[in-house]
C-alpha positions in Angstrom: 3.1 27.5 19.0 0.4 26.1 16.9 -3.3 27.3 18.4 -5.9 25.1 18.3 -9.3 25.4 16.3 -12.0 27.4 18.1 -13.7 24.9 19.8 -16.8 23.3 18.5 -18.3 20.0 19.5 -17.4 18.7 15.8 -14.1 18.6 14.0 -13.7 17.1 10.4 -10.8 17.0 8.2 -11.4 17.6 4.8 -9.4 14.8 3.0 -7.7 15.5 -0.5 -5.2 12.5 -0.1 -2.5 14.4 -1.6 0.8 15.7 0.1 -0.6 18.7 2.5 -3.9 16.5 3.7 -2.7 13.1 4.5 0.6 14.9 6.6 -2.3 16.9 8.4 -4.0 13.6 8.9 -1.3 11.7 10.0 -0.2 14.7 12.4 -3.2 13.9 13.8 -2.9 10.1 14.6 0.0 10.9 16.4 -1.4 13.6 18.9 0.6 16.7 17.3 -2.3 18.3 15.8 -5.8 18.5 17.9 -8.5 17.8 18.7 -8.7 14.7 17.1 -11.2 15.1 14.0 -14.5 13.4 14.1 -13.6 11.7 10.9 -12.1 12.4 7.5 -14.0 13.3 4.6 -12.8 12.5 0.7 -14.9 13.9 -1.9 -14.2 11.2 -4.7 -14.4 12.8 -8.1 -13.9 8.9 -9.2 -11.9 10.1 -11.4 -8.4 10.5 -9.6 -5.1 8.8 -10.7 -4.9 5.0 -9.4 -2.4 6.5 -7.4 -4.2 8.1 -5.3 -6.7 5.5 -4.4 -4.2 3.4 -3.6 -2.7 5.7 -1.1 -6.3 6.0 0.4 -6.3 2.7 0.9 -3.0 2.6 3.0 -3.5 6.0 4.9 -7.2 4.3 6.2 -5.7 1.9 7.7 -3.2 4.2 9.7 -5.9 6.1 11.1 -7.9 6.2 15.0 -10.9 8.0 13.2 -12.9 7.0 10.2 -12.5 8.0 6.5 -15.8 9.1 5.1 -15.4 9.1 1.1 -19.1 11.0 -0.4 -19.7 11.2 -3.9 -21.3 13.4 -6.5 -21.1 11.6 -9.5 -18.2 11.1 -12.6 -16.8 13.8 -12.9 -15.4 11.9 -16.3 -18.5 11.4 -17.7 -20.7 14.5 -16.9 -17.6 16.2 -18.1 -18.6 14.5 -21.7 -21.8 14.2 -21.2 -23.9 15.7 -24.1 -27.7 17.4 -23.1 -30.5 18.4 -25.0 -32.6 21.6 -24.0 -36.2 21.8 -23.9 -35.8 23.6 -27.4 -34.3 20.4 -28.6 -30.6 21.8 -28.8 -27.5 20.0 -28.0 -25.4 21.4 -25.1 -22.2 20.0 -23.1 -22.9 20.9 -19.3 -19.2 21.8 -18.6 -18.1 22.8 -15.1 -14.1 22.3 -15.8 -11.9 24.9 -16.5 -10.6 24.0 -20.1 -8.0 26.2 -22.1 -9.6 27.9 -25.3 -8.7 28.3 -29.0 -11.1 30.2 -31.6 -10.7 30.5 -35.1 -8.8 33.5 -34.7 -6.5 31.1 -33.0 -6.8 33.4 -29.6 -6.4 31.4 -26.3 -8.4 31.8 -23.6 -9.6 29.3 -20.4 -13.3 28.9 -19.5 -14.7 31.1 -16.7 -16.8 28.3 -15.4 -15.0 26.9 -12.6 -17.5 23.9 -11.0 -15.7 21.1 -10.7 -14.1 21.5 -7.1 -17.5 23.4 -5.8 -19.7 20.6 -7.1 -17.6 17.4 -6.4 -15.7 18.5 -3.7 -16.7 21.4 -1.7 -20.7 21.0 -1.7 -20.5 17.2 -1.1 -18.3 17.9 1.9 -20.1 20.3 3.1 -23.3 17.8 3.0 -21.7 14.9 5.0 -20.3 17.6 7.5 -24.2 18.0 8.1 -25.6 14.7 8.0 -22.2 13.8 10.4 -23.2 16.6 12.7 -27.0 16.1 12.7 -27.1 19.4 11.6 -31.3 20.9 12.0 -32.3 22.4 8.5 -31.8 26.1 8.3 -30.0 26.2 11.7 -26.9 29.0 11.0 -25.2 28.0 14.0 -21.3 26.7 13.7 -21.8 23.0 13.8 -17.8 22.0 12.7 -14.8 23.1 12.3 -13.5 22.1 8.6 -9.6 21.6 8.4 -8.1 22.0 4.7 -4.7 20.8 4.5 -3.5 24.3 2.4 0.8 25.4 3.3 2.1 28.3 3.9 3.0 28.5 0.2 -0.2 28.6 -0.6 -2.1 31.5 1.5 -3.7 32.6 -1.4 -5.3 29.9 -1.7 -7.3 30.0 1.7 -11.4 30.7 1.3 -13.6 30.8 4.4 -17.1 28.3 3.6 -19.5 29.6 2.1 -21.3 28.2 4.7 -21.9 30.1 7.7 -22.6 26.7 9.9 -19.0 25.4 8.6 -15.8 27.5 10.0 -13.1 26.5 7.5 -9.7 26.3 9.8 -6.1 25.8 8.4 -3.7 23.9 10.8 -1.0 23.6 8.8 -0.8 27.4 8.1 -1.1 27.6 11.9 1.7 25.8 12.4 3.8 27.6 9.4 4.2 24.1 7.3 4.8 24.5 3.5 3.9 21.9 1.7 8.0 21.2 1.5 7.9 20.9 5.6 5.2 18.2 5.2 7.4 16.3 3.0 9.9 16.4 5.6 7.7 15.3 8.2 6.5 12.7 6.3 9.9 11.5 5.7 11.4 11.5 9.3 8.3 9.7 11.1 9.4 6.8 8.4 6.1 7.5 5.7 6.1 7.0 2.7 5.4 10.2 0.2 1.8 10.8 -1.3 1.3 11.4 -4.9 -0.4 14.5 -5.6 -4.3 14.8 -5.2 -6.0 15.6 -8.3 -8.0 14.2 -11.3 -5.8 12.6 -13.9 -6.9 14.8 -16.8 -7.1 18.7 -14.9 -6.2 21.4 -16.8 -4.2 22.6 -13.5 -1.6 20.1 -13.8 1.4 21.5 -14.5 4.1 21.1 -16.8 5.8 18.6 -14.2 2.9 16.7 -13.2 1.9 16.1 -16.7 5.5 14.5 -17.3 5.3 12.7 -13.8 1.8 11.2 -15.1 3.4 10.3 -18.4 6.1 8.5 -16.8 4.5 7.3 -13.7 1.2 6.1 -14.7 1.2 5.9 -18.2 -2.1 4.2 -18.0 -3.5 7.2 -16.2 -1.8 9.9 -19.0 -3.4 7.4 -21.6 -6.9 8.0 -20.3 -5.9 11.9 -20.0 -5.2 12.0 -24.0 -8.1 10.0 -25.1 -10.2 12.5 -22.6 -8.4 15.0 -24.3 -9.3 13.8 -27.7 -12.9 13.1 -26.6 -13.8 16.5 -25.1 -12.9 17.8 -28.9 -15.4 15.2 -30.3 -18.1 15.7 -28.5 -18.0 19.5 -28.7 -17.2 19.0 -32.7 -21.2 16.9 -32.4 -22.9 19.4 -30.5 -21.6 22.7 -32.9 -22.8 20.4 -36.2 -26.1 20.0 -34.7 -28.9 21.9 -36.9 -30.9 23.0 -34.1 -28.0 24.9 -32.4 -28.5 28.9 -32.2 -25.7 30.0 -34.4 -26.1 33.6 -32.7 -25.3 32.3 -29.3 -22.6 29.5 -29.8 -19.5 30.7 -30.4 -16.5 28.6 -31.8 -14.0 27.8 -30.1 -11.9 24.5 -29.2 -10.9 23.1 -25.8 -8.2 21.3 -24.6 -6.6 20.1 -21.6 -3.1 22.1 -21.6 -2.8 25.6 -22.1 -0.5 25.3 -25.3 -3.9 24.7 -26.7 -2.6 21.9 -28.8 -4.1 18.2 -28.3 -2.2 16.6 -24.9 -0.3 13.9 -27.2 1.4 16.3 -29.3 2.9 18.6 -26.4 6.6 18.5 -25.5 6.2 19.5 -21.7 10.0 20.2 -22.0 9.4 23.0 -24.6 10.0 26.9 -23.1 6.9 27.9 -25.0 5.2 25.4 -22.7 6.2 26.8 -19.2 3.2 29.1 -19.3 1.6 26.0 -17.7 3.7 25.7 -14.8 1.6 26.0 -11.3 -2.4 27.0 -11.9 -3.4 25.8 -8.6 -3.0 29.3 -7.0 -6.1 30.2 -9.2 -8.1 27.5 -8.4 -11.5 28.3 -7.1 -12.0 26.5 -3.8 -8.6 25.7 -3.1 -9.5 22.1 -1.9 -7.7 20.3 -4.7 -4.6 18.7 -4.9 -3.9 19.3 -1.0 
């Protein structure tokens, strides 16, 4: 029998909008999942399929609490974004976790893993306060945080780093995988989410890449000019004569782990399926729930 939260006088669900969220939010609406939260949060990247906007638009309006959607900033276009140091050196301020090449033609996937910490986690964690009227420096639990993570995906399950936020996981309560959401979705007479996540992460795997392709080919248009771009602009920033040839090292990045520019791979291709499911490594385990 599914236990309920500890009990605090606030209860927020953090909103992804993909599969695993929006059944947890819908459970909700209907009384099988308690208390009822406070109000959803989605952490807009504003850079997410069309897709998924769309279905944030319809789950909204199914819901007896409010959907709080924060923002950080464009994720796009700080992702592109060139900067210049106070020694007058060109820099890309990347937080996403691209896939690697070097001239030696060695693959590799950047350390630097900000993207769902700074666009997801930290500005939920800031509307949980505001929301909660949470007293600077207090350390005392003010919320209980649901993330929509399945029982496929324990691994995936982080407390917050917060010590005022108790992260809680109903659905792993309950012992739903993300196929028993689909199924619940299915027999209450709901229509199926897409999958949460923005249109151009290097997480997607082989699948999702073909589903965006065929899907939304608008979306998998952006994600190869993105693609292209990110080359571009790191191309600019090694030819700049200021750079510190002792601490810049070459190497190339792209978007899918075949490290070969995203309109040239053939997701169908066995040497491909080394990019088949990299969510289980994903730092915060908030996206694509």
């Amino acid at each position: 029998m599914f236990a309920p939260p500890p009990e605090t006088k606030h209860n927020f669900l953090s909103l992804g909008a993909g599969v695993q969220s929006s059944c947890l939010a819908l459970m909700a609406a209907k009384g099988e999942v308690g208390p009822m939260p406070d109000a959803a949060i989605f952490a807009d990247t504003q850079a997410e399929p069309a897709s998924v906007y769309e279905w944030l638009d319809w789950l909204e309006k199914q819901l007896p609490f409010p959907v709080v959607r924060v923002v950080h900033g464009d994720l796009e276009a700080d992702a592109l974004e060139i900067k210049t140091s106070s020694d007058n050196k060109k820099y890309m301020k990347v937080d996403i976790p691209f896939f690697l090449r070097n001239l030696q033609g060695e693959k590799s996937m950047m350390r630097n893993r900000g993207c769902t910490r700074d666009y997801k986690v930290i500005p939920v964690d800031k509307a949980v306060g505001r929301l909660t009227g949470r007293k600077r420096g207090s350390r005392e639990v003010a919320a209980n945080v649901w993330v929509g993570i399945s029982l496929d995906e324990v691994i995936r399950m982080k407390p917050s780093r917060r010590a005022w936020i108790r992260n809680v996981w109903p659905l792993i309560d309950k012992r739903m995988s993300r196929h028993d959401c689909l199924r619940w979705m299915e027999n209450n007479g709901y229509p199926l989410p897409p999958r949460s996540a923005c249109y151009f992460c290097p997480y997607h795997s082989n699948k999702e890449w073909k589903r965006l392709r065929d899907d939304e080919p608008g979306e998998f248009a952006k994600a190869i000019a993105f693609d292209r771009r990110l080359r571009e602009q790191k191309k600019l920033v090694m030819e700049d004569p200021n750079r510190s040839a002792t601490r810049v090292i070459e190497k190339t990045p792209f978007l899918h782990s075949s490290c070969v520019p995203l309109s040239e791979v053939d997701f169908d291709d066995d040497l491909d399926r080394g990019q088949e499911s990299l969510f289980g490594n994903e730092c915060e385990g908030m996206c694509g729930v």
